[in-house]
N, C-alpha and C positions, 0 to 999 in steps of 0.2 A: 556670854556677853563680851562685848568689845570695849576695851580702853582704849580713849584718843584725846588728844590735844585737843581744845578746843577749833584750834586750825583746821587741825586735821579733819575732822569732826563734821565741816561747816565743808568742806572740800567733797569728803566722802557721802556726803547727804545728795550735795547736787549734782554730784557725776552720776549716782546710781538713782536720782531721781529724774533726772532726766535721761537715763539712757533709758530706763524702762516706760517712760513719758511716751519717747519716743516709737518704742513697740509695742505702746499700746495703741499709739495715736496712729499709727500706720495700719492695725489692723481695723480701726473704730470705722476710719477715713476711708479704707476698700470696702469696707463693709457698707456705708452711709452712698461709696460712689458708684458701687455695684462694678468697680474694676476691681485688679490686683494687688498684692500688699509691695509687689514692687513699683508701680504706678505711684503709690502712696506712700511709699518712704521718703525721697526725696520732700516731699510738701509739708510733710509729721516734721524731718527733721528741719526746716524752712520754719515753721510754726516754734519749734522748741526754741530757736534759735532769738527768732523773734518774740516769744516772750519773756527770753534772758534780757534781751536787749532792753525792751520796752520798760521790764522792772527797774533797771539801771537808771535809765531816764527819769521812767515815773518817779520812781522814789525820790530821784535826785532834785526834780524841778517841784515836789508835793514838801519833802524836808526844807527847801529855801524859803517857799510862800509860810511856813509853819513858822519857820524861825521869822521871818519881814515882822508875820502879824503879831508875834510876841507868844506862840502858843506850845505851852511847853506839856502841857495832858494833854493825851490823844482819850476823848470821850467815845462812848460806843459810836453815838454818831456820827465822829468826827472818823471812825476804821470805817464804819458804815459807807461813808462816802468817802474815801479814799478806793475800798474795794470796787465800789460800781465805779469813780473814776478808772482806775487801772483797766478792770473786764472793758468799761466800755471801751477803751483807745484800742485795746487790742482785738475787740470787733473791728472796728474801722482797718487795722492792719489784716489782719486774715481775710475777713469778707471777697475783697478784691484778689486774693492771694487765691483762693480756693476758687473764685470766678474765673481766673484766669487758666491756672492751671488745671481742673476739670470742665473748662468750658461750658460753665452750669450758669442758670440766671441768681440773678439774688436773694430770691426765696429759698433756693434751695443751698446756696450759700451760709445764709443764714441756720437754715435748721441745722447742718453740719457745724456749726459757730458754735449753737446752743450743747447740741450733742456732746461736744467736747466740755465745753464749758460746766452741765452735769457731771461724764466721765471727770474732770478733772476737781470736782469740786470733793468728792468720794474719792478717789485715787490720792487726793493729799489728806485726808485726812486719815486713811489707814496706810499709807507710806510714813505718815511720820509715826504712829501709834506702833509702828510695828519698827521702824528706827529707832525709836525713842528706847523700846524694850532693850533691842541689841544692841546699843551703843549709846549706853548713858549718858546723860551729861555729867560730870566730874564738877563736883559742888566744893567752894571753896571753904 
C-alpha cells in the first residue's frame, strides 16, 4: 500500500486514471472504427481531455445553481440527475467529435458514445476499487 497526502492522492488518481482512460479509449475506439489504435489516439486523447474540461464546467455551473437555489444535500435524485446532466453535455461534445474525425454518420457516432460510456461506467468503478486498495485514504 501507498501513503499520500491527500493532494497528492487526488493528483496521482487522475493522472493514472486517465492515462490508462486513454489506452483504453484508443483501443475500444479502433476497435468500434475498424481502423487502427493509432488513428484513434489522438480522438481517445481529444475525448479525455474533453471530459476533464467538461467536468470543470459542469461541476462549476451545477455547484452555483445548487448554492442560488439554497440546496445544501445532494439527494439520490438530485446525483441522479446531475450524472445524466454531465453524460448527456458530453454526448453533445464527442458525438460531432467522433463524426468528424471518423467521418461516420450519427448513428454510429452515437453507438461509439454509448460504448464508451458502458466501458467507462466499469472502468471507474474498478479503477477506484482497485485505488482505493493501493493507496488509502489517510483518515483523520
Amino acid at each position: 500500500m501507498i501513503a499520500l497526502s491527500p493532494l497528492a492522492r487526488r493528483i496521482a488518481y487522475v493522472t493514472t486514471f486517465e492515462i490508462l482512460a486513454i489506452l483504453f479509449a484508443t483501443f475500444l475506439l479502433s476497435a468500434l472504427s475498424g481502423g487502427d489504435a493509432q488513428t484513434s489516439l489522438p480522438v481517445a486523447a481529444a475525448s479525455s481531455l474533453a471530459a476533464v474540461a467538461w467536468n470543470f464546467i459542469y461541476n462549476t455551473l451545477f455547484e452555483a445553481w445548487e448554492e442560488r437555489k439554497g440546496i445544501v444535500k445532494r439527494t439520490v435524485v438530485l446525483r441522479v440527475a446531475h450524472a445524466v446532466g454531465f453524460e448527456g453535455g458530453l454526448v453533445l461534445i464527442l458525438i460531432p467529435l467522433f463524426m468528424w474525425w471518423y467521418s461516420i454518420g450519427p448513428w454510429m457516432a452515437l453507438k461509439m458514445e454509448i460504448a464508451l460510456l458502458i466501458f467507462f461506467l466499469v472502468y471507474t468503478f474498478f479503477f477506484t476499487l482497485l485505488f482505493d486498495w493501493l493507496v488509502p485514504r489517510r483518515v483523520a
